[in-house]
C-alpha positions as CSV (number, residue, x, y, z in Angstrom):
1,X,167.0,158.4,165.8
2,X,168.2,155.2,163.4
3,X,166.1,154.2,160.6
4,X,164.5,151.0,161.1
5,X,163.2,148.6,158.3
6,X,159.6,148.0,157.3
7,X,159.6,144.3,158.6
8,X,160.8,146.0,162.4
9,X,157.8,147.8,162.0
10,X,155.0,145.3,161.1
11,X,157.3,142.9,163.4
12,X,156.7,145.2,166.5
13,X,153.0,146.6,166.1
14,X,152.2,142.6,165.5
15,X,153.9,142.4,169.0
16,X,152.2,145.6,170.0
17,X,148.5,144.2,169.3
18,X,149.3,140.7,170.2
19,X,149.9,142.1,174.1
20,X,147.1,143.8,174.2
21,X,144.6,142.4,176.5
22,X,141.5,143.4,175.5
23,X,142.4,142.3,171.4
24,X,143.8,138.3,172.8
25,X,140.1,137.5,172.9
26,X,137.4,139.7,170.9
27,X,134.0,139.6,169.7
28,X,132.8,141.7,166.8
29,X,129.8,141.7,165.0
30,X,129.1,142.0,161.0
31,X,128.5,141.3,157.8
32,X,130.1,138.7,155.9
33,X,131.4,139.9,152.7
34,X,134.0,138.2,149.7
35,X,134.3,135.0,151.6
36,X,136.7,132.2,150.2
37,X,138.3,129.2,151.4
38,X,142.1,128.2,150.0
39,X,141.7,124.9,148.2
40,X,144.9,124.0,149.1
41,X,145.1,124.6,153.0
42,X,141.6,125.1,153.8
43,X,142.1,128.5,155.5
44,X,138.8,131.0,155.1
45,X,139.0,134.3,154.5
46,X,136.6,136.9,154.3
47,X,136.0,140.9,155.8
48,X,133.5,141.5,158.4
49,X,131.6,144.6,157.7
50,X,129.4,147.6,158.8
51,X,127.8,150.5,157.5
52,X,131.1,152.3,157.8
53,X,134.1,150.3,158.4
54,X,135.6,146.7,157.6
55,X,138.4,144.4,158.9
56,X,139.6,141.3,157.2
57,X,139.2,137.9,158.8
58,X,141.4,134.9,159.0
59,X,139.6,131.4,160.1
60,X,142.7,128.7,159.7
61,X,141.5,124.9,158.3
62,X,141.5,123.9,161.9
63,X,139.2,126.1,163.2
64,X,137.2,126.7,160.3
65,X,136.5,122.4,160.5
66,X,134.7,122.8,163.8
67,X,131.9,125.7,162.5
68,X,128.6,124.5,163.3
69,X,127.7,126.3,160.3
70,X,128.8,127.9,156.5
71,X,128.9,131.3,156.9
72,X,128.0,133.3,153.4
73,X,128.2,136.2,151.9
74,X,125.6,138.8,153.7
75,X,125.4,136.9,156.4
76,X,125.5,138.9,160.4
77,X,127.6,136.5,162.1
78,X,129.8,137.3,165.7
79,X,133.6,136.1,165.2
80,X,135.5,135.2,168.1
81,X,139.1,135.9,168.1
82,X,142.3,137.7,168.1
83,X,143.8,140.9,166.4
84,X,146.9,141.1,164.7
85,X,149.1,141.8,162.0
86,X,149.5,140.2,158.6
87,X,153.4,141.1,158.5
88,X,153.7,141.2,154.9
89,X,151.4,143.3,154.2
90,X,151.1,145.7,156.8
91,X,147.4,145.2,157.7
92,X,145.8,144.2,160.6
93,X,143.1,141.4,160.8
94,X,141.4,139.3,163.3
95,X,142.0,135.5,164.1
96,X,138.8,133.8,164.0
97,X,138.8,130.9,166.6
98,X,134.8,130.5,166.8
99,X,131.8,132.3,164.9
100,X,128.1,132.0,165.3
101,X,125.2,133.8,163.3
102,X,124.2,137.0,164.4
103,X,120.8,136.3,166.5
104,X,118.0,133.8,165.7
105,X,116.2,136.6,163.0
106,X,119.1,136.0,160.9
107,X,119.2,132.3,160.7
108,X,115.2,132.2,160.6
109,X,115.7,134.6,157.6
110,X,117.9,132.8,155.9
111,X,116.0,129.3,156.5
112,X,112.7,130.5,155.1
113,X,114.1,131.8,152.2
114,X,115.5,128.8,151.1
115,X,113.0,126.6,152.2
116,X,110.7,129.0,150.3
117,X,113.0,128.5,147.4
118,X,113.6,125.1,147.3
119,X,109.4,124.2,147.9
120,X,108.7,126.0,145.0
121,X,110.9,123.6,143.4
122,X,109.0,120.4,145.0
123,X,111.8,119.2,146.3
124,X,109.7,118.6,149.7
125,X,106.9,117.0,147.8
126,X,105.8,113.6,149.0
127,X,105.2,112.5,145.1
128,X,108.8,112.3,144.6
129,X,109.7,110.6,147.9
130,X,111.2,106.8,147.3
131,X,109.2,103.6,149.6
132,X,111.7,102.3,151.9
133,X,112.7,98.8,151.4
134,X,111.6,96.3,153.8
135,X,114.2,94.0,153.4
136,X,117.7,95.5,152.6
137,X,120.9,93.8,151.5
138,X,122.8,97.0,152.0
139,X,122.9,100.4,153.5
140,X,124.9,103.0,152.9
141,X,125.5,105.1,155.9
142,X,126.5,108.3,156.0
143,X,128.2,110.1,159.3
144,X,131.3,110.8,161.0
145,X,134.0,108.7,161.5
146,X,134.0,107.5,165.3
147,X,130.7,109.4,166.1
148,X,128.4,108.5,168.7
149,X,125.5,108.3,165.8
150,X,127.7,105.8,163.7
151,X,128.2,103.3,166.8
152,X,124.8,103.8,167.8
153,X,123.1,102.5,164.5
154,X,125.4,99.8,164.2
155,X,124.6,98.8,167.9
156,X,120.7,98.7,166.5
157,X,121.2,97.2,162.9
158,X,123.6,94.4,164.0
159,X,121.2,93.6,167.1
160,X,117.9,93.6,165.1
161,X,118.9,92.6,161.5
162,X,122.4,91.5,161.5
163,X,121.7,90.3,157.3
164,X,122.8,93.2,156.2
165,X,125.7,94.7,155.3
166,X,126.6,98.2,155.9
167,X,129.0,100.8,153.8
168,X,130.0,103.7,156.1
169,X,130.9,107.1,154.1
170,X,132.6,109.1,156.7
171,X,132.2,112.8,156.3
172,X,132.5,115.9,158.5
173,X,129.4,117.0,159.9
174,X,130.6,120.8,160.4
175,X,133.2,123.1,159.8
176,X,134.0,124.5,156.2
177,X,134.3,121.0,154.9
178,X,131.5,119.3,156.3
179,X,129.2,120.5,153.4
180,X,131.5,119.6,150.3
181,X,132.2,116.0,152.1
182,X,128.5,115.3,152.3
183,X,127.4,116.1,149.0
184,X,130.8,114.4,147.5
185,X,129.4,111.2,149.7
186,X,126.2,111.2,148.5
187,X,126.7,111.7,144.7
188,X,129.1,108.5,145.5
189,X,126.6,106.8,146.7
190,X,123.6,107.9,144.0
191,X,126.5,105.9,141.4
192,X,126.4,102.7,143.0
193,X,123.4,100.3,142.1
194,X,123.4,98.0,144.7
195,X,122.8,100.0,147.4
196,X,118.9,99.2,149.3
197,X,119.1,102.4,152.1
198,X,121.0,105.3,152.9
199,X,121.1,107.0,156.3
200,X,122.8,110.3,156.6
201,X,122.9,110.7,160.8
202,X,124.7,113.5,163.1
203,X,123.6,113.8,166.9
204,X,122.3,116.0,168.6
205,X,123.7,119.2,169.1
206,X,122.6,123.3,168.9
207,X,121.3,124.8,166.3
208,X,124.5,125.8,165.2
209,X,125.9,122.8,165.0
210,X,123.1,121.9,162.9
211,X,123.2,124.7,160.7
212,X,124.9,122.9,157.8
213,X,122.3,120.1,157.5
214,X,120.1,123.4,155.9
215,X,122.5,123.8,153.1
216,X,121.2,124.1,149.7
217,X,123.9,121.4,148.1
218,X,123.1,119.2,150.5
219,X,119.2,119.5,150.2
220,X,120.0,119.0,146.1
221,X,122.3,116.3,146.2
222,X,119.4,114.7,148.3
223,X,116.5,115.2,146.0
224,X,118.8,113.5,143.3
225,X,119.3,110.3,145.2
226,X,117.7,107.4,143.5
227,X,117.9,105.5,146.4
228,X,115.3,106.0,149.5
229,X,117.3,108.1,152.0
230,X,116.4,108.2,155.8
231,X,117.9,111.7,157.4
232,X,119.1,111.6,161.7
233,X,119.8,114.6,162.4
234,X,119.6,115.8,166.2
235,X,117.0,114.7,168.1
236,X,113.2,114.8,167.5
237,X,112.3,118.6,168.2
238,X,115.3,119.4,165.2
239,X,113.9,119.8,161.9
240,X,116.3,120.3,159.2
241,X,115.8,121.1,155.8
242,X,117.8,117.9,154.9
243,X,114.6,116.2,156.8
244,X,112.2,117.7,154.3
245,X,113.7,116.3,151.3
246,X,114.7,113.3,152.6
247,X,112.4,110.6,151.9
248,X,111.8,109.5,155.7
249,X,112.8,111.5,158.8
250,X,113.9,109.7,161.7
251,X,113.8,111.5,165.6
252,X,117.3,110.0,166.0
253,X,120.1,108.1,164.8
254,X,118.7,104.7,167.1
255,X,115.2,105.2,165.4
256,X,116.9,106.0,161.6
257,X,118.4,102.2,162.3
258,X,115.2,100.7,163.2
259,X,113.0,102.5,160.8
260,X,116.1,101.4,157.8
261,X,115.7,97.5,158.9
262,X,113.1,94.9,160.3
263,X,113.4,92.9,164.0
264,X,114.7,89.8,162.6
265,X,113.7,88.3,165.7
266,X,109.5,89.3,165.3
267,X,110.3,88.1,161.6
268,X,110.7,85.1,162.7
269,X,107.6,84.5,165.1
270,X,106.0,85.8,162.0
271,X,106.9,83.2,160.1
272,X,106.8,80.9,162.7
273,X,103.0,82.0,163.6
274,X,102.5,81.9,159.7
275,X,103.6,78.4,159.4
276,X,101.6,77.0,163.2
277,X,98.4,78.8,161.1
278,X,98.9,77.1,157.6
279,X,99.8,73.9,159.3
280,X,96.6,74.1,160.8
281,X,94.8,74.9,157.7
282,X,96.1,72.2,156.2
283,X,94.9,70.2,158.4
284,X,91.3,71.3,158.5
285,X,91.0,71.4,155.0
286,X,92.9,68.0,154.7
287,X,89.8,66.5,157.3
288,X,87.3,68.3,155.6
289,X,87.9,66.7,152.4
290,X,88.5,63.6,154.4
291,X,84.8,64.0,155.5
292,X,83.8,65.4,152.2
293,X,85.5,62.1,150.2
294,X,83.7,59.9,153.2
295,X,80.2,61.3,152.7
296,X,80.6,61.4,148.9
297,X,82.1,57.6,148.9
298,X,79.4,55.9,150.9
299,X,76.7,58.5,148.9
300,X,78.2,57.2,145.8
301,X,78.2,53.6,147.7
302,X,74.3,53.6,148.4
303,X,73.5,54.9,144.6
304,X,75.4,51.8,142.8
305,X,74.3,49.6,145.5
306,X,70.4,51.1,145.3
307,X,71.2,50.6,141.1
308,X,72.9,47.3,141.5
309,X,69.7,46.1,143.2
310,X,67.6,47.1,140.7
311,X,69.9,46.0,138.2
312,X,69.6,42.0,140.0
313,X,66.3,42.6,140.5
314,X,65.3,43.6,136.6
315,X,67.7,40.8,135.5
316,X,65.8,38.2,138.0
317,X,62.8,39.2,136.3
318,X,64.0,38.8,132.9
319,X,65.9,35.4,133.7
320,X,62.5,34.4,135.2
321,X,60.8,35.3,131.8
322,X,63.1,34.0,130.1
323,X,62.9,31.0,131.7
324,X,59.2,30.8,131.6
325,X,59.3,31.4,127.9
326,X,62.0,29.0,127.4
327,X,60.4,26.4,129.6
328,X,56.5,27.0,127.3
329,X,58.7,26.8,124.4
330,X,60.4,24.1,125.4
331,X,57.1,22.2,126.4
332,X,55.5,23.0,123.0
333,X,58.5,22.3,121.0
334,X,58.9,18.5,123.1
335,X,55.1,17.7,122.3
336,X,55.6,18.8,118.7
337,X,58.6,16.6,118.6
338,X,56.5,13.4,119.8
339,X,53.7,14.3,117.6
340,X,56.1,14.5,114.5
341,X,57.5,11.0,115.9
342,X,54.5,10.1,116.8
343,X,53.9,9.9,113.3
344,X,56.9,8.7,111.7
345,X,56.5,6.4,113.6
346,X,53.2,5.1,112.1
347,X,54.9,5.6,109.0
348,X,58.3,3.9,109.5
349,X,58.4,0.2,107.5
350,X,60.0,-1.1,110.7
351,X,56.5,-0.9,112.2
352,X,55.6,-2.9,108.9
353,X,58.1,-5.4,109.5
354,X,56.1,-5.7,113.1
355,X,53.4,-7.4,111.2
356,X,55.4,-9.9,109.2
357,X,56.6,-8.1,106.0
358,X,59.7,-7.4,104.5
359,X,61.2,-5.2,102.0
360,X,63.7,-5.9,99.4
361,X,67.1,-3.5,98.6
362,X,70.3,-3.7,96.2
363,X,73.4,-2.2,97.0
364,X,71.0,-0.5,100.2
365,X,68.5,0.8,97.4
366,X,65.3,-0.5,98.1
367,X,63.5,-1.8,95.1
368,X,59.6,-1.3,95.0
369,X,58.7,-3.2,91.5
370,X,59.9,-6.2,90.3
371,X,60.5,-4.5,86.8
372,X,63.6,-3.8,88.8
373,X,64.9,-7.5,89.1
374,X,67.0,-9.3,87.1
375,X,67.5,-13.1,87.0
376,X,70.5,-14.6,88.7
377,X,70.6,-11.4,90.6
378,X,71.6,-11.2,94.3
379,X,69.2,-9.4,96.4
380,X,68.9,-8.8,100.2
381,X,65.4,-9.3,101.9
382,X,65.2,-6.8,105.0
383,X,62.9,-9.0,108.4
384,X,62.2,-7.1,111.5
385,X,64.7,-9.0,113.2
386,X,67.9,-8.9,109.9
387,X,68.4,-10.0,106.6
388,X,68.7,-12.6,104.7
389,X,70.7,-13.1,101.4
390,X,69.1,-15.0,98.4
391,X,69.5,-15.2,94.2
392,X,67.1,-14.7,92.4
393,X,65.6,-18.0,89.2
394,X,62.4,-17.1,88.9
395,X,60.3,-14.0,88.4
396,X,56.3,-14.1,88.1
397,X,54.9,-10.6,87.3
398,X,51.5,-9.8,88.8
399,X,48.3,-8.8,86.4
């Protein structure tokens, strides 16, 4: 017999296993143990263990995308694949093409103790949970790219509150990746201040395919948000732990998009119904100041008139008085008057010059004495009736 070379051998016991039947499509069951993804091709690794033996596992980048979940180390998961041989090296492995935890114990004790974990930690506490806004300018969404859950809360948003504008952050939503995608996304977002909302929606699917929406760096990157964060995942009866930190859990991806923005359209017949009432306010309170102005007008009316009257009335009075008083004053002032002339009169020389005398004047001076007469000196002797002009030659003086 020839000698053959190593690479013969690994090249034919590869060929060996790979014709094998029963090893083209295999299930095993362990625990997983050392497990590592290649940053550069995205291939996982790991070994599958028992009690007793081992086997290494190979998961390439395109099946290790389409996990519903992460598996971990000391996890029981079944793999789902093919054995062969790793030429180079001479051992045998198994292709993983699918893997699923090991039984519903195992994901349920996984689940509660990181729940557990992470409630002790408050991150499921309401106190720390952000209000929605009523109004948003924009939301950031969070899904996969062409996903049923992305064109369904566009479908909503754009029907009921097409204001807004929307940011989609495509990520996986299983597979190796889908759990460092998600977190990346929503640290993104948690650096960008104008955002109002953020949705993170996947649609329904099992439980495994839900898995990854339990993971720890997903619930953290979460709690750090600073703004409030609506989580779709699945449908109503799937609670994930993504749910309990978020700050409001939406049934579906539909209900997420109406929860995240109002009905424009019942907006408006708000306002609408707002405006038709203060319309009509207005115009009660515009009558009843109407009436109010009225009442007070024609109140305020009958008090000046009512003190108007008695204003005319007290000034009649006194103007009546006054008159009176003026009239007796009057009266007694007109008799004293005649009285007074009455008797100048009887003393006034023209009543004297009635009776036939007359009074002598120089230069309009009267002169009572003839002591005040000269001789040759022109004098003017006053009648009742004028004057008369005369010079005086001779002057007699009475004893």
């Amino acid at each position: 017999m020839d000698p053959i070379s190593v690479s013969a051998v690994n090249t034919y016991v590869k060929a060996l296993l790979e014709s094998d039947r029963k090893l083209l499509n295999i299930m095993v069951t362990g625990e997983v143990s050392g497990i590592s993804v290649n940053s550069i091709s995205g291939h996982m690794y790991f070994v599958l263990k028992d009690k007793t033996a081992s086997i290494k596992i190979a998961c390439f980048k395109t099946y290790a995308q389409r996990l519903p979940f992460v598996p971990k180390d000391g996890m029981k998961v079944i793999v789902q694949g093919k054995i062969s041989l790793f030429e180079r090296d001479g051992q045998y492995q198994l292709i993983a093409s699918d893997m699923h935890p090991d039984g519903e114990g195992e994901i349920n004790k996984v689940l509660e103790a990181l729940k557990a974990k992470l409630s002790s930690e408050g991150l499921f506490d309401e106190s720390r949970k952000i209000k929605l806004i009523r109004y948003p300018k924009i939301i950031a969404l969070v899904t996969a790219k062409g996903s049923a859950a992305l064109a369904d809360i566009l479908n909503v948003i754009s029907r009921r509150y097409p204001l807004v504008k929307i940011i989609v952050f495509p990520v996986f939503v299983q597979g190796t990746e889908a759990e460092k995608s998600i977190v990346s996304a929503i640290n993104e977002i948690n650096m960008i201040d104008d955002i109002d909302t953020v949705i993170v929606a996947r649609g329904g699917g099992s439980k495994e395919d839900l898995f990854i929406f339990n993971s720890e760096s997903i619930a953290r990157a979460v709690s750090k948000l600073r703004h409030p964060m609506i989580s779709a995942v699945g449908h109503e009866t799937d609670v994930s732990i993504i749910d309990m930190v978020a700050d409001v859990r939406a049934a579906t991806p539909s209900a997420a998009a109406e929860i995240a923005v109002p009905d424009i359209g019942a907006e408006l017949m708000k306002i609408y119904s707002s405006r038709r009432y203060i319309a009509a306010a207005i115009d009660r309170y515009t009558e009843n100041a109407k009436l109010r102005i009225s009442e007070s007008y024609e109140s305020l009316y009958r008090s000046i008139d009512i003190t108007l009257t008695g204003y005319t009335t007290n000034l009649f009075n006194i103007y009546t008085d006054t008159a009176q008083l003026v009239d007796s004053k009057l009266s007694s002032e007109k008799k004293r008057v005649y009285d007074f002339t009455k008797s100048l009169n009887a003393l006034s020389p023209l009543n004297v010059l009635d009776r036939g005398y007359i009074y002598t004047t120089r230069n309009n001076q009267q002169i009572s004495s003839i002591k005040e007469i000269n001789l040759d000196e022109e004098l003017i002797l006053v009648f009742k009736d004028g004057y008369v002009s005369c010079t005086v030659k001779g002057i007699e003086e009475r004893e």
